[in-house]
C-alpha positions as CSV (number, residue, x, y, z in Angstrom):
1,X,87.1,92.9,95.9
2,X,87.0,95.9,93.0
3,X,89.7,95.6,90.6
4,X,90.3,97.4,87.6
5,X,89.5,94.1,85.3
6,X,86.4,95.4,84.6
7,X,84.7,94.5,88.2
8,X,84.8,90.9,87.5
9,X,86.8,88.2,90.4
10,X,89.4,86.8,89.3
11,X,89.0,82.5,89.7
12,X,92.8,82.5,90.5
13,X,92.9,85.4,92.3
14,X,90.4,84.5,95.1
15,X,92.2,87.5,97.5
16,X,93.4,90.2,95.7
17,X,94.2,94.0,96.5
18,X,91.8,96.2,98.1
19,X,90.6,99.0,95.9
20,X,87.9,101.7,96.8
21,X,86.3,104.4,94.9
22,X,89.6,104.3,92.6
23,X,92.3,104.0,95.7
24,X,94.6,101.1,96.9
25,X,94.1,100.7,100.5
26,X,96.7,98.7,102.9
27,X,95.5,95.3,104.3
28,X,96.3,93.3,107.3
29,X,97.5,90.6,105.4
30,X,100.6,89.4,105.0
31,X,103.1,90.3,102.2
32,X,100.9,92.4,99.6
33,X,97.8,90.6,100.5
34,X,97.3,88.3,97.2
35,X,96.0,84.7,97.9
36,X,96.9,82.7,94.5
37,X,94.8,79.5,93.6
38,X,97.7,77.0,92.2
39,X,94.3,74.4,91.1
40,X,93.3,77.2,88.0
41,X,96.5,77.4,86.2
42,X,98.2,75.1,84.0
43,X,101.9,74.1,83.9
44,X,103.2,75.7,80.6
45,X,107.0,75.6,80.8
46,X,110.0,74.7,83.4
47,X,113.1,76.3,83.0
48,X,115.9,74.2,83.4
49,X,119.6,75.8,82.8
50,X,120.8,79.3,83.0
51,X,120.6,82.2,80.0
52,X,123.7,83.3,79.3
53,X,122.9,85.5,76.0
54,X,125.0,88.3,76.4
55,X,125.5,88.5,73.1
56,X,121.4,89.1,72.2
57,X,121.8,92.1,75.3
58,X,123.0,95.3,74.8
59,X,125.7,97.1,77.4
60,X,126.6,100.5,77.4
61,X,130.2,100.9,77.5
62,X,130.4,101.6,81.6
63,X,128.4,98.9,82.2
64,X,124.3,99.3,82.3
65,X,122.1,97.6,80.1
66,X,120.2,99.4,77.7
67,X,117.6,98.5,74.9
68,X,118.5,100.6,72.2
């Protein structure tokens, strides 16, 4: 595998997108091809209910959110 993290594998990552000579190639793999490796991450947060803060997002006045 050569990704653009500075060469280095990736322990969580074991499969990861194919990259040669600075191009993404297609795989046969399923999906995009990433194999993720549940044992090397930690459980941080679980979300349990719903955000509903409308109030903290900003609408235009037809509709679209916007950040500014």
């Amino acid at each position: 595998m050569e990704y653009n993290y500075q060469g280095r594998i990736l322990p969580h990552v074991p499969v990861c997108l194919d990259f040669k000579n600075g191009k993404l190639y297609p795989s046969g793999r399923p999906g995009l091809g990433v194999e993720l490796d549940f044992k090397h991450l930690t459980w941080i947060a679980e979300i349990t209910e719903p955000v509903t803060a409308r109030e903290q997002t900003y609408f235009r006045p037809d509709g679209p959110i916007t950040n500014w």
